[in-house]
N, C-alpha and C positions, 0 to 999 in steps of 0.2 A: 336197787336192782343189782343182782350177783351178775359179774360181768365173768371170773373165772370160780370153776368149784371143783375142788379135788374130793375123790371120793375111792376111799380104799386102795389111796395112790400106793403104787410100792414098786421098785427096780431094784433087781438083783443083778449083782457084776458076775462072769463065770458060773450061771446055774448050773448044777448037776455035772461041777468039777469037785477039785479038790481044792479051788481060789473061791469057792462062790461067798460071796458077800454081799448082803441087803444092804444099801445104802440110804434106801427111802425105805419106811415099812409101814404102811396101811395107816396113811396122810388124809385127816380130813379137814376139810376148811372152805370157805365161801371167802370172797375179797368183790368188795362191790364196787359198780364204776363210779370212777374219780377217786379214788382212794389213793393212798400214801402209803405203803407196807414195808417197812423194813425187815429183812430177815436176818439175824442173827446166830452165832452157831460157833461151837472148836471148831477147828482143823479135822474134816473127816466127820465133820455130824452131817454128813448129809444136804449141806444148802446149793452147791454146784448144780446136783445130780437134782436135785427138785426143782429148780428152775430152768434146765435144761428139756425137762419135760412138756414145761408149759409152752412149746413153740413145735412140738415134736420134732429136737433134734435127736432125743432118743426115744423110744418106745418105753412107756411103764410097763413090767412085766406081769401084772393086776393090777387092775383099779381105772381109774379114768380120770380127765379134764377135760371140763366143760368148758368152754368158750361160748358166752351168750346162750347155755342153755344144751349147744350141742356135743358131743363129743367129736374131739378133733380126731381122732383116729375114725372116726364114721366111711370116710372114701378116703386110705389109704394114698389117691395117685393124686388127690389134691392137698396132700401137706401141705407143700410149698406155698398154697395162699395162706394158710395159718402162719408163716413165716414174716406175710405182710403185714398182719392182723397184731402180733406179738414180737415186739423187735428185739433183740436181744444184744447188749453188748457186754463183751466177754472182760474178762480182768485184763489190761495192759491191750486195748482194743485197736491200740498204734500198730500192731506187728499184723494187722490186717489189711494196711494200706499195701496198693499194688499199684493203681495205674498211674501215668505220666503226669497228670495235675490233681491239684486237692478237688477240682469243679468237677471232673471225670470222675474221681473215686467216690465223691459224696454222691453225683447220681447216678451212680452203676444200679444202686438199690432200686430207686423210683422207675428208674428207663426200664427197670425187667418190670416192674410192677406193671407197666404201658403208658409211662406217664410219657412225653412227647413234647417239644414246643415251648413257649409261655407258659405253660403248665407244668412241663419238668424244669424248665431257668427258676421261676417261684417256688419250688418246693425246695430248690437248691440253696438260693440264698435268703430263704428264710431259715432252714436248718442253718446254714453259717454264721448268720445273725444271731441265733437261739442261743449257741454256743459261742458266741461275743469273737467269732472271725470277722475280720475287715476281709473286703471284697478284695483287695488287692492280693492278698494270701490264693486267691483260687486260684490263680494261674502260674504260681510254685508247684512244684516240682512235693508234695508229701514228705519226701524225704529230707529236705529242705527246713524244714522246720523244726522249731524247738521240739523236745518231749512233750510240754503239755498245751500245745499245737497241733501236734499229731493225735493226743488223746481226743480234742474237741473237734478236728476235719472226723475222727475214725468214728465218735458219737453223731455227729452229723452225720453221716451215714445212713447212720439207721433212722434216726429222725426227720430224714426226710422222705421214709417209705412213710410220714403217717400213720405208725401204726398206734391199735386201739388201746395198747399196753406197753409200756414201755416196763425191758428189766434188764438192772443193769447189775454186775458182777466183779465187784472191790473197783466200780470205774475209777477214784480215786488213788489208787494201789501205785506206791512208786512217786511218787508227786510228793515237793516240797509244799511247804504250811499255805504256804502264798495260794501256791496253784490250786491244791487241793480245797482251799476256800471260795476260789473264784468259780472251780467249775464245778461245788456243791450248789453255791450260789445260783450260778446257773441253769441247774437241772431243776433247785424248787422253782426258780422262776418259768421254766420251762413246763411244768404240772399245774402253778397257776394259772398259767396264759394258758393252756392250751385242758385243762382241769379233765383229761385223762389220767388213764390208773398209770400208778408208777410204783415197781417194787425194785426197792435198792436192798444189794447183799451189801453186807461191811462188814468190817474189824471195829471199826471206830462206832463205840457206844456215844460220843460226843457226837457224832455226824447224823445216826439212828435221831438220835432224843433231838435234837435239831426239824426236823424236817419230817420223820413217820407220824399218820393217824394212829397207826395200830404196829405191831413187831410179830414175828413167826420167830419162837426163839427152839432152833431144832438142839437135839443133843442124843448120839447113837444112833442117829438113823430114827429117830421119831419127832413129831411137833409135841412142846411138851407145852407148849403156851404158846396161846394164841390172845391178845388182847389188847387194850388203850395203851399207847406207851405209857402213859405215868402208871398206869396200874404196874403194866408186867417191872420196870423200874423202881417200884416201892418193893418189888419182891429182892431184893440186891442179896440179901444171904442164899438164897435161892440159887440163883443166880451164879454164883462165887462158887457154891458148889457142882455145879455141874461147869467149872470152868472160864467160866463169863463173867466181866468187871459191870460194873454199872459206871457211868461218867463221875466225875472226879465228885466234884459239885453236890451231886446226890449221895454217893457214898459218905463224905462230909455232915454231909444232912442226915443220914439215917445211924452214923454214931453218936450226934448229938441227940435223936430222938430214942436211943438205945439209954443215953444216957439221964434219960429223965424230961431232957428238953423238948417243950412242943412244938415241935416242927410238924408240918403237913409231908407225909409220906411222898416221897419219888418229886421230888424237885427237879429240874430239869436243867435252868440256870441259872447263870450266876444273879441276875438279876433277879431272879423271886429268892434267891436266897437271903438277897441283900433285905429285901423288903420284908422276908419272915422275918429274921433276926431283930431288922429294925424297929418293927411292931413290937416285938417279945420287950424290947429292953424299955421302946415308952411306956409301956406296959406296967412297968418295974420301978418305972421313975428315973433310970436311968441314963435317959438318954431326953433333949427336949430339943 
């Protein structure tokens, strides 16, 4: 069941100036619940401004999103529950903390939602949990804390409005190798324990092919593919030209099957590589 569906999505910067520019242009797509989406995309294709939609922090200037069916611009003065509904954490979502402890800042979210009580203490430190905070951290000071401490209280935030959709925007962005693995880590584990949809933006084609069902790979302000990661990742020349790498591993793979060799299209890692390879060469005799 289609949990979000875009339909003729499209937003214009400066309409009817002499700036105007389509950022999104006439988007369509279905993303069903419990899904895994990665989005993809240069600099300026478009992927900000199209997940920025999905929560109506901006208005699409044509087209629509569905949430469960409805459109969320339908009553205008109830955005703000769609806001519950679709959580959204921005790229470097540290520079959002504000108040005096990490406990306060993570349920500023829920306490507006009307969570209250034993009911907002548990939405709390299960989001700080999710995001692998020890309880002793809540009653720091936000500021206080390391950079990728601050990234996981600022994603705690939002996850502990519960909402139906989680999307998140380069959350990794800035974070050394370590970090940026623990709190990948964490967010797929966070998708399967809790098996709502989750759309990650990224740079990192390594982290996409890790962790997406499916990829939105935008380019100019259009979805130019939409489909299984290993499909849209066998397409890697594709890809390269419209600006975009495919992970190391694959690329790897898809010169060796340029070159004659039978490899299975859009490898993913290192480990099925190892295992093509290895097959090819008993194969051959090569190897026993």
């Amino acid at each position: 069941m289609s949990i979000l569906e875009l339909k003729n999505l499209t937003y214009t910067y400066g309409k009817k100036t002499a700036f105007e520019k389509t950022a999104v242009d006439n988007v369509n797509l279905s993303i069903e619940k419990g899904e895994f989406i990665g989005i993809i995309g240069h600099t300026g294709s478009g992927k900000s401004t199209l997940v920025q939609m999905l929560n109506g922090l901006i208005k699409p200037t044509s087209g629509q999103v569905l949430l469960d069916g409805a459109d969320i611009w339908e009553k205008p003065k109830e955005i703000r529950k769609i806001r519950f509904k679709v959580g959204m954490v921005f790229q470097y979502p540290e520079y959002q903390l504000f108040d005096e402890t990490v406990y306060k800042d993570i349920s500023f979210g829920p306490k507006n939602k009307g969570l209250t009580g034993a009911e907002l203490d548990k939405a709390v430190r299960d989001a700080a949990k999710f995001v692998g905070m020890k309880d002793e951290l809540l009653n720091k000071s936000p500021f206080d804390l390391s950079g990728g401490e601050k990234r996981r209280a600022a994603i705690a935030g939002v996850i502990a409005m519960q909402p139906e959709v989680l999307v998140l925007d380069e959350p990794t962005a800035g974070l050394d190798p370590m970090g940026r693995e623990l709190l990948l880590s964490q967010i797929a584990q966070y998708h399967r324990e809790r098996k709502n949809t989750v759309l990650l933006v990224s740079h990192s084609m390594e982290d996409i092919a890790r962790v997406a069902d499916r990829i939105i790979v935008m380019s100019n302000s259009h979805c130019v593919m939409f489909d299984k990661t290993k499909e849209v990742f066998s397409r890697g020349r594709e890809l390269e030209k419209i600006g975009l790498r495919v992970p190391q591993i694959t690329k790897i793979m898809l010169e060796l099957r340029e070159k004659g060799i039978d490899v299975d299209e859009g490898i993913l890692t290192v480990d099925d590589a190892v295992s093509q390879i290895t097959s090819i060469l008993k194969r051959k005799g090569r190897l026993w």
